[in-house]
N, C-alpha and C positions, 0 to 999 in steps of 0.2 A: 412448421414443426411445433406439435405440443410439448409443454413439458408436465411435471406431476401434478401439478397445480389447477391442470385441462386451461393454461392460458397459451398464447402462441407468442414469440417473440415479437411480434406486429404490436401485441396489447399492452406488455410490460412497459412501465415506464421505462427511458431510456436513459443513462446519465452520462456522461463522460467527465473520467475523474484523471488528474496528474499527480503525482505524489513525489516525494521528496526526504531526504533522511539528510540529515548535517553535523559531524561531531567535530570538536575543537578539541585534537589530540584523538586517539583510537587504541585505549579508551580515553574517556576523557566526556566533557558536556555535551549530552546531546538535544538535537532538535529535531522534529518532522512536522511537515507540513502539506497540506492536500486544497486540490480545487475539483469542485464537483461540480459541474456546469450540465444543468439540464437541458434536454432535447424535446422536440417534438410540441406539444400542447403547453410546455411549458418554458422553451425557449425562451433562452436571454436570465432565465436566474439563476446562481449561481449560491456557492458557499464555499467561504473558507476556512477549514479548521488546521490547526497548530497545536503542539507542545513538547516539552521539555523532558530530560530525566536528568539530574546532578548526575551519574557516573555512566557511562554508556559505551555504546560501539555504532561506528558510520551502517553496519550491516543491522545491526535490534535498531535503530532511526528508520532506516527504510521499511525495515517488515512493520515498523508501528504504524508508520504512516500512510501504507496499504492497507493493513486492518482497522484503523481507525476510522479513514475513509469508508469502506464497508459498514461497519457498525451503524455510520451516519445514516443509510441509510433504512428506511424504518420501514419498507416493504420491498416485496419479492422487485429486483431489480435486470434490467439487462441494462448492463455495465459493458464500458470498452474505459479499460484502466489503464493508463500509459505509466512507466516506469523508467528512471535512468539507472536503474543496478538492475546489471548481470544477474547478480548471486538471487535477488526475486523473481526475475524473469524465467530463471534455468529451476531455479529448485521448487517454482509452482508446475511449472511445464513438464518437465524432464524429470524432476531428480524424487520427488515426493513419495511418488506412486512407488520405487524401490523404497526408499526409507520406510514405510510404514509395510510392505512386503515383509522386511530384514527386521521390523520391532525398532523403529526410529534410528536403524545403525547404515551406518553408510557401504558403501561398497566393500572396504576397508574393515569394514565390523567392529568401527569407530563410532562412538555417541553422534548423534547430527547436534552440529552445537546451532544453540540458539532453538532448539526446538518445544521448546514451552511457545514461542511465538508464529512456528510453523505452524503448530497444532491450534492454536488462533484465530490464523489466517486461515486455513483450512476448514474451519469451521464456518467460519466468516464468507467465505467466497463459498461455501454449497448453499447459502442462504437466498443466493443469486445467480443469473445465468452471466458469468463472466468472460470477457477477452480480455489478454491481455498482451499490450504490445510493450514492449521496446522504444525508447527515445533517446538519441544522444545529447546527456547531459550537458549544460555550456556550449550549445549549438545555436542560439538562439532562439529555440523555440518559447514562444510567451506565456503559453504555461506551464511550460516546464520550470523555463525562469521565476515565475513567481509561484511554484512550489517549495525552489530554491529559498528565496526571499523568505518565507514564510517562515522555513525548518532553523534559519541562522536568524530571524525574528524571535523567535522561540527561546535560542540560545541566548544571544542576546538582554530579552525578559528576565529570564532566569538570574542569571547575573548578574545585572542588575537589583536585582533584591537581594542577592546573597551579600553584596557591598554593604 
């Protein structure tokens, strides 16, 4: 499979990213946090990025930390991005393509909240050829968990300097 770029998903580098969003209260302090572990020719390195917002929502945590991950990367990518919310999972997959149909309103003819960061991600994720899965969070999974780590590291940080 080509894509517009005339590269095949054989050639893109390949990444696999876990994300993570964390708030103390909703709203309240938040954090996100992402691991990007590279594939193929580049196996075994990896990055971790983090950060903070003084007033937030567990749901703008998560989408940052999706788009932020993205952004990290600094050329055309195929990604397989794992996620533990729902609400990223359904509303990149399912729910978008109406929202931007309807003029960012929901089925409801309702604002899409949080959609300054849809529109974000959206942009973010056509920069690349994306998958994205589903993970359940507090499963044990290692890098899911130390996405977790990462997003209440963040909080954490933060707080710490506000003292």
């Amino acid at each position: 499979m080509t894509n517009s770029l005339g590269l095949t998903k054989r050639t893109l580098p390949h990444v696999v990213i876990y994300t993570d969003g964390a708030c103390r209260g909703n709203p309240g302090p938040g954090g996100w946090g992402a691991i990007l572990r590279a594939q193929g020719k580049h196996d075994g390195k990896y990055k971790k990025i983090m950060g903070s917002e003084a007033e937030s929502t567990n749901n703008r945590m998560e989408l940052t930390a999706a788009i932020m991950a993205l952004k990290a990367l600094k050329t055309h990518t195929l990604v397989d991005l794992h996620t533990d919310s729902k609400y990223v999972q359904l509303g990149i997959l399912e729910w978008m393509e109406g929202w931007k149909k309807r003029g960012w309103k929901t089925a409801a003819k309702k604002p899409v909240k949080n959609k300054d960061l849809w529109q974000e991600l959206d942009k973010e994720a056509e920069r690349h050829e994306v998958n994205w899965h589903w993970v359940k969070g507090h499963a044990g999974h290692a890098d899911n968990e130390l996405a977790d780590e990462l997003a209440n590291e963040a909080v954490d940080i933060m707080l710490a300097e506000l003292d």
